[in-house]
LOMARSE-735482 format. One record per residue: residue in one letter; x, y, z of N, C-alpha, C, O, CB in turn. Coordinates in steps of 0.1 Angstrom, whole numbers, plus 5000, padded with zeros to 4 digits. Atoms other than C-alpha are relative to their C-alpha. Glycine has a CB too. Example, Ala and Ser with C-alpha at 12.3 -4.5 7.8 and 13.67 -1.06 7.14 Angstrom:
// LOMARSE-735482
A500949885000512349555078500950125000501950125007499050005012/S499149895000513749895071499250115008499750225009500450054986/
This chain:
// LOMARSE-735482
X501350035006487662914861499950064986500350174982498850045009/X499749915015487262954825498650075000497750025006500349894984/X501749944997483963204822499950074984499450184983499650155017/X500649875008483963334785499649854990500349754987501350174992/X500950105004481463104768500350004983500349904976498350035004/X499650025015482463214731501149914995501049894983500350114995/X499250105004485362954729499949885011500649785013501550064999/X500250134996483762744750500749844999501649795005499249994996/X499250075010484262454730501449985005501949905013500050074985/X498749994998487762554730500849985009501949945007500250085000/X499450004986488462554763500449925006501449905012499550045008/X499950164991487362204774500449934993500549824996498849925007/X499350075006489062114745501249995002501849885004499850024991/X498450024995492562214752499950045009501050065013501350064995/X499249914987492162404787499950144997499550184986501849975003/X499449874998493162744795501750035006502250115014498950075010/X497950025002497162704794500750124993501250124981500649854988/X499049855008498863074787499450024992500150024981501449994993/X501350015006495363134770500650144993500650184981498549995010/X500049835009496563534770501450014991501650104982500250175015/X498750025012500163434750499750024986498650034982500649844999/X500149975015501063494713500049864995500549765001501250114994/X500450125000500063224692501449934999502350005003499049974989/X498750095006502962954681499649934993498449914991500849935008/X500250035012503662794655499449924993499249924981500750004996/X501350085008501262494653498450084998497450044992499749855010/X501249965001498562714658499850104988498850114981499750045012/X500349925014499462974631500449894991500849964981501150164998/X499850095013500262664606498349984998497749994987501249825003/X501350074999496762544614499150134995498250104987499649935017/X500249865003495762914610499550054984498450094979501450075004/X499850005013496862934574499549874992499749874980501450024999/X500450115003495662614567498650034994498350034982500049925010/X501449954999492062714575499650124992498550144986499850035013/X500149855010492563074558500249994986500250074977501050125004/X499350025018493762884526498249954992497649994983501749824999/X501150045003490562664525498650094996497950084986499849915009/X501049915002488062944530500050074992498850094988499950075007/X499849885006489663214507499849884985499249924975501750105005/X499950075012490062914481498749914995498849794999501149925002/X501150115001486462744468500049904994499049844994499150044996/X499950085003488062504451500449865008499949755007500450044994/X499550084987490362384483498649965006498249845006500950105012/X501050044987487162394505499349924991499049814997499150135009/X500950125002484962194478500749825004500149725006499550014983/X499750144999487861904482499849985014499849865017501549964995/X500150044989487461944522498749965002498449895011500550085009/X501650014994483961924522499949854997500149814985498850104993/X500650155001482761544528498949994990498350094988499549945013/X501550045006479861424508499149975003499049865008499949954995/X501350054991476361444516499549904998498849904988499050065001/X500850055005475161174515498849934997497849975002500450004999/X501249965011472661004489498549995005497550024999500049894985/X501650064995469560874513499950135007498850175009499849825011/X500649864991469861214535499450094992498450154996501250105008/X500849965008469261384501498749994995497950074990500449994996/X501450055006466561174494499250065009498550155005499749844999/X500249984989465361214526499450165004498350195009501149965006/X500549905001465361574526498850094991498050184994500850015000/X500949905011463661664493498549905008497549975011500549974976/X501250064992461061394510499450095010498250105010500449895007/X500549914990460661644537499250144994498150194998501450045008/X500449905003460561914516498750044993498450164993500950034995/X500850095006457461754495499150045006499450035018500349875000/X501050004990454161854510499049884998497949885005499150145000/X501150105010452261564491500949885009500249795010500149994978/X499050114996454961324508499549935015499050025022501650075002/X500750044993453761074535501149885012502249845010498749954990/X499350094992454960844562500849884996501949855001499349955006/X499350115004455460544540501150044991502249974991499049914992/X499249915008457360794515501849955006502849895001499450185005/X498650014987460160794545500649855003501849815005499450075017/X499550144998460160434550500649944992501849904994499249925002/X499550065011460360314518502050074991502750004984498550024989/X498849995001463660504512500849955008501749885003500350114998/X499250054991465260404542500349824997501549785000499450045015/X500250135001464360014534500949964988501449854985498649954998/X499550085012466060064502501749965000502449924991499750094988/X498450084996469659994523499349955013498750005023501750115004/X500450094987468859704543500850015012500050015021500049854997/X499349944991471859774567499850125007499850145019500950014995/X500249854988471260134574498649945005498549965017499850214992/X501249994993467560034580500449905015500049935026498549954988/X499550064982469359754611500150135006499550155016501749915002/X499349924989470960034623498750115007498650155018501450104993/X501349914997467660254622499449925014499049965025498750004985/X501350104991465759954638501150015016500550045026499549764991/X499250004989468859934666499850115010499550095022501150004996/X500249874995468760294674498750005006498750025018500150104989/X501049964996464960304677500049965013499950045023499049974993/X499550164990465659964702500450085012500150035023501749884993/X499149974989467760214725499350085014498350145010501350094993/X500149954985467060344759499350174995498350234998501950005011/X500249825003467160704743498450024996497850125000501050054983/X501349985007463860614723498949875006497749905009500450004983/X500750114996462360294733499550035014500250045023500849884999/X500450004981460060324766499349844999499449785010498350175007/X500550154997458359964760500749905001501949915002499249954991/X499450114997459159634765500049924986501049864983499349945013/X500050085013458359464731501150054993501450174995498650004991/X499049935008461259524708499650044986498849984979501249914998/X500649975016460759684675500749954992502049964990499950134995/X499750075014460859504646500250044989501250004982499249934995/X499949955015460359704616499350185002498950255011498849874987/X499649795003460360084602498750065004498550175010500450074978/X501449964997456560074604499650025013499250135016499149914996/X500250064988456159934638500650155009500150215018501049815002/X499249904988458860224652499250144995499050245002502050024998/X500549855000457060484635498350045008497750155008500050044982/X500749964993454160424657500250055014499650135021499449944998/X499649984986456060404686501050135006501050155018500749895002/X499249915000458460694683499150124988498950244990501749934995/X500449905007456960844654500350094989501150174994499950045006/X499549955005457661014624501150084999502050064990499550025000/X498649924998460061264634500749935010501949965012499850165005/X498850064992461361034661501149914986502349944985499149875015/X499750055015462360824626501350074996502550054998498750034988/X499149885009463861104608501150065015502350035013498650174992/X498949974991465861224637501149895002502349904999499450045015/X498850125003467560874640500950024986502150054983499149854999/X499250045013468160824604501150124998502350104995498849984986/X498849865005469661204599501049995010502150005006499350195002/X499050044994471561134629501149924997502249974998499749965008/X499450115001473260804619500550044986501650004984499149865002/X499449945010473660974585501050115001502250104997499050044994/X498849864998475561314593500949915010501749995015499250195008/X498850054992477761034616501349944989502549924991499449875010/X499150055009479060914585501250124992502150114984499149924991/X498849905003480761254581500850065004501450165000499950074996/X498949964990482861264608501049944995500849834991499949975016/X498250095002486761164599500049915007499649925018501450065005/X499950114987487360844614501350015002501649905008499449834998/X498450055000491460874615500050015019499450115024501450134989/X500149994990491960784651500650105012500350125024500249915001/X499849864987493861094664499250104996499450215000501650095001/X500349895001491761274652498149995008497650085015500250054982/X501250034994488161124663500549975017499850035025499149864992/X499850014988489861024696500450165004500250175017500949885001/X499949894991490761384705499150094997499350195005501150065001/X500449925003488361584689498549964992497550014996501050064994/X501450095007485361374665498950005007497850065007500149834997/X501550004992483461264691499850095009498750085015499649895007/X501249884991482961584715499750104989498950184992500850115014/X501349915008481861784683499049874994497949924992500850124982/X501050055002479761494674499349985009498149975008500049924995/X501350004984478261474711499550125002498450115007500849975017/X500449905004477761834707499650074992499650194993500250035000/X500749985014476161854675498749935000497649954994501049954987/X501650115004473961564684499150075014497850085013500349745003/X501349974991472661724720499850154998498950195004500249965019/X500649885004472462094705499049974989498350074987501150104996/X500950045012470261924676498949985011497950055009500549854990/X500750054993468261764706499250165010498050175012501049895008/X500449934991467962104728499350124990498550204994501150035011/X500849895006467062334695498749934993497850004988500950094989/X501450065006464162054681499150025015497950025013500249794993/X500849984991462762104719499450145006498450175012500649935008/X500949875000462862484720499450034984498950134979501050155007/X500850015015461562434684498049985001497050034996500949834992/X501450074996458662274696499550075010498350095012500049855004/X500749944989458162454724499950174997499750255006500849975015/X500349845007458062824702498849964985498950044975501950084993/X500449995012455762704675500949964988500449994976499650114999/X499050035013458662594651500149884997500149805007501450045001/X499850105010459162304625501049945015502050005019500850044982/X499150124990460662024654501249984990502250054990499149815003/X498950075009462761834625501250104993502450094994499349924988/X499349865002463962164609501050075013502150095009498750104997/X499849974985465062284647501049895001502149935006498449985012/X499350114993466961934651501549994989502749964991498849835000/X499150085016468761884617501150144999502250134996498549984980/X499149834997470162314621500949945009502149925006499050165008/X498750014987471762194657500749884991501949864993499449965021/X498650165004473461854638500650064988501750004986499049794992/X499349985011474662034606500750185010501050275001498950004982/X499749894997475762364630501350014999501950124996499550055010/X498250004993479462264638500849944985502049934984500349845018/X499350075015480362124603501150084999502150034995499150024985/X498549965005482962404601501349935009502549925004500250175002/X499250034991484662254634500549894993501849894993499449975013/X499350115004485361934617501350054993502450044996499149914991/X498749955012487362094586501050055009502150005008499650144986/X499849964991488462314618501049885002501949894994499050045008/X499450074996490162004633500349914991501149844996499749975010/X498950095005491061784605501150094997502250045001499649904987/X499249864995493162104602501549965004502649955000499150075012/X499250004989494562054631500549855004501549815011499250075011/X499550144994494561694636501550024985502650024990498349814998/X499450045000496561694607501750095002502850035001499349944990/X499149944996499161994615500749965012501949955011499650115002/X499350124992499561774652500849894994501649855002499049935009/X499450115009500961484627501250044996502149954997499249984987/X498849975007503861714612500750065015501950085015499950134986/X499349934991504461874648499350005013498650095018500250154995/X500850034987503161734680500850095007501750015006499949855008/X499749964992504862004703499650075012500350095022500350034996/X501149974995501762134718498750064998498650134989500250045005/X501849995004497862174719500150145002500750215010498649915013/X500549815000496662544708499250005016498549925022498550084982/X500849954992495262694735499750165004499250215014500349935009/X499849854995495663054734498750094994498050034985501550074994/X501049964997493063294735499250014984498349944980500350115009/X499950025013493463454699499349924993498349954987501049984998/X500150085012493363134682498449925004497649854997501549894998/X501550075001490263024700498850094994497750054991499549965016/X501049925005488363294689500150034986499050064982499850115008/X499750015015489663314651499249834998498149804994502050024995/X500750145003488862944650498349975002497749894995500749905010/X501349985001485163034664499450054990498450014985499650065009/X500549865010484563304641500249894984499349884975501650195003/X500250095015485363074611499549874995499149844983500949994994/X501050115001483962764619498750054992498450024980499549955015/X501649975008480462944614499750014988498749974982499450115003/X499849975017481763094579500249844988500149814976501850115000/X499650115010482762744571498849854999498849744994501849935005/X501950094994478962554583499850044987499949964978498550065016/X500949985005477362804564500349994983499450014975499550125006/X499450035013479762754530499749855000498949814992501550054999/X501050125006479162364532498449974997498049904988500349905009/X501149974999475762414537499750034985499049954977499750105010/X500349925018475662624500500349844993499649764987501850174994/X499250075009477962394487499449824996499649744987501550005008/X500950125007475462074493498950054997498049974995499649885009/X501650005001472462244487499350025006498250055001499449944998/X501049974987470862274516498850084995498750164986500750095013/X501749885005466962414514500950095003502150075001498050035012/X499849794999467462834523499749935014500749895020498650164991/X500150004990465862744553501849955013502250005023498649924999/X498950074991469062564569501450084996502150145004500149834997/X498749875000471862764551499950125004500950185008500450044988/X500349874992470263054561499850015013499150105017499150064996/X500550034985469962974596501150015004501450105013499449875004/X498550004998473862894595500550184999501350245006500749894986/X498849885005474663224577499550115012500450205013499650074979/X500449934992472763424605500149995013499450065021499150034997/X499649994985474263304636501450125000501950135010500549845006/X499149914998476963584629499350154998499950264996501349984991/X500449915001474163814625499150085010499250015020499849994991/X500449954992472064034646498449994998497749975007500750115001/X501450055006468663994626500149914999500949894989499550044990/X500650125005467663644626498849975004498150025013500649895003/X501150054998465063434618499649945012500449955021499849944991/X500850014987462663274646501149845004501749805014497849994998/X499150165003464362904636501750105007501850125019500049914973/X499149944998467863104638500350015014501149955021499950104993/X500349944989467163264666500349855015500849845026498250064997/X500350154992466662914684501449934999501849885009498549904991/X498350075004470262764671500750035006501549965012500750014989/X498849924987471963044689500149985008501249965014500050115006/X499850004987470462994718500149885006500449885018499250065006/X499750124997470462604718501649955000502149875009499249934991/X498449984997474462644709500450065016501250015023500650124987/X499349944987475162814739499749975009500549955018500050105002/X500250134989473362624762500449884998500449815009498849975002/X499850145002474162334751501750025003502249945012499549944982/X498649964993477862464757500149985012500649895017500450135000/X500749984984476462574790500349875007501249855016498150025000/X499950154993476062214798501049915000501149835009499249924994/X498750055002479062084787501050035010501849965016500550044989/X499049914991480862344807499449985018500150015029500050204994/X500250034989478762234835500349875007500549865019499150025001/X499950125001479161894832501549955001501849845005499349974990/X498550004998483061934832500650045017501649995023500650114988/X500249954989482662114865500750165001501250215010500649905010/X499149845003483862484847499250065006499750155012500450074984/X501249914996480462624858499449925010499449795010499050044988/X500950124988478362514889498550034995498250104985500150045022/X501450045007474762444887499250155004498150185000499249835006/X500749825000473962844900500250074989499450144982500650115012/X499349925010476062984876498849934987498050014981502149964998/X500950005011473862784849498950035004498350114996499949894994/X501449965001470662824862499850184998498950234992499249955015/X500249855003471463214862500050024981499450094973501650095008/X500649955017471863184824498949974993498550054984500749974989/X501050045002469162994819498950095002498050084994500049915005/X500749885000467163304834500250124990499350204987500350045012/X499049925009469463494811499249974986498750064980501749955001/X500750035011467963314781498549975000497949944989500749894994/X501749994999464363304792499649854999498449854994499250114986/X500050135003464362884790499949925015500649905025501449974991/X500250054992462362724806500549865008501149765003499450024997/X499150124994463362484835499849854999500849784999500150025013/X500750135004461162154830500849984984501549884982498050035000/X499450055013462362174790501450005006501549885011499850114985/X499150024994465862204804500649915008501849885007500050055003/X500050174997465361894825500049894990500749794988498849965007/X500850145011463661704799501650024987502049924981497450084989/X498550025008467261794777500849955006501149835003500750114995/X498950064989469761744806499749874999500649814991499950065016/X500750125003467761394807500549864993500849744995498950044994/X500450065019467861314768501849995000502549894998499050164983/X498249955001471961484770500849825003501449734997500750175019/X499250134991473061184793500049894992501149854987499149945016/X500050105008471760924774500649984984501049894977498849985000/X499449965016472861074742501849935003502349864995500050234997/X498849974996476561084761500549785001501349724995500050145018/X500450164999475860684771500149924986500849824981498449995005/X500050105018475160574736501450004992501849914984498750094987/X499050005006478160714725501149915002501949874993500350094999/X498650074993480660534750500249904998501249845002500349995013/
């Protein structure tokens, strides 16, 4: 049974296969790879994708206190395509409880709502910054994007349920794992020069944890991000955080939690004991598990 939750991730990614072994040599190429980008800010500005231009808009919109419902609309309308995909999304099981279908940006924002809105659109946006090369989204893309999108989901719900900014809370868990990507194009593309075998050793899962976070909270700088969200990043390796912060940690690790339950690494005592462990309540924990599924649905 695998039981150490900090390489989580890791685990149900490759296994636990001679986990306590010394690394080999795709994993120290991939190693150096990653230690080149970090140490170098020029490397890492070419790895970093581009944010982009309607999430910007989008954001300073947020950031705006004068800024209003139609504010949000009227940017989204101004790509008629992404706004389909908006109107699709709202349409879906995940969000839609009626029977009439929604038509337009107005119409959903009564039905879902403002931040139901903005959670779509920032979703369907930060999707466009996953790699699409197919070994690399087929082994790796989409479980950090299924885990980026239901840790977004479980820290906007203890967000809400501590007094904290919802959308703020949602948009931290979807930009948390950003270093994992650079992390695995990495690696997808080190498998390319030397398929011999998947890392799995212990070591390299935990160097690869430890710099993911360093490499979130450097794209983060590197687009701009308010403070609020880079700093959120930069203080999951720290011991003082903020209340938002605070909330990311513990939605990352449950949200693991679930994964690892859901694989059948942990049974459903073993989670409910951490769940006591993290003081989280069990009804919000339904009402995610719930939301998780359908999230997992939409993707397949």
């Amino acid at each position: 049974m695998l039981t150490n939750n900090l390489t989580a991730f890791y685990d149900v990614m490759f296994g636990d296969v001679n986990s306590e072994a010394p690394m080999h040599k795709l994993e120290i190429n991939t190693l150096q790879k990653v230690k080149v980008i970090l140490n170098n800010p020029t490397m890492l500005g070419q790895q970093i994708p581009a944010l982009p231009a309607m999430l910007v808009r989008l954001l300073n919109i947020i950031q705006d206190p004068d800024s209003d419902v139609s504010s949000f609309v009227e940017i989204i309308k101004q790509d008629p395509s992404f706004a389909m995909e908006v109107l699709k999304k709202a349409n879906s099981a995940t969000y839609h409880r009626g029977d009439k279908e929604i038509l337009s940006l107005s119409r959903a924002v009564s039905f879902i709502g403002l931040a139901g809105l903005l959670r779509i659109a920032t979703t369907l946006l930060m999707a466009r910054v996953i790699p699409c090369k197919p070994i690399y989204y087929k082994m790796f893309g989409k479980q950090i994007w299924l885990h980026s999108v239901q840790c977004a989901t479980l820290c906007e719900l203890l967000a809400d349920n501590n007094d904290e900014n919802g959308f703020d809370g949602y948009f931290l868990g979807l930009i948390h794992d950003l270093g994992k990507i650079i992390i695995f194009d990495c690696l997808s593309n080190a498998l390319a020069e030397e398929l011999t075998s998947l890392p799995g050793t212990k070591v390299f899962k935990e160097l690869m944890t430890e710099m993911s976070v360093d490499i979130s909270y450097l794209i983060a700088v590197e687009w701009n991000l308010p403070n609020v969200y880079s700093e959120g990043l930069r203080q999951q390796k720290t011991a003082n955080r903020s209340a938002l912060a605070e909330l990311l940690y513990k939605a990352d690790k449950l949200s693991e939690v679930y994964l690892l339950m859901t694989k059948g690494i942990i049974s459903e005592e073993e989670c409910e004991n951490i769940l006591t462990t993290y003081s989280v309540d069990k009804d919000l924990w339904h009402e995610f598990t719930d939301i998780a599924v359908k999230i997992e649905e939409n993707m397949s």
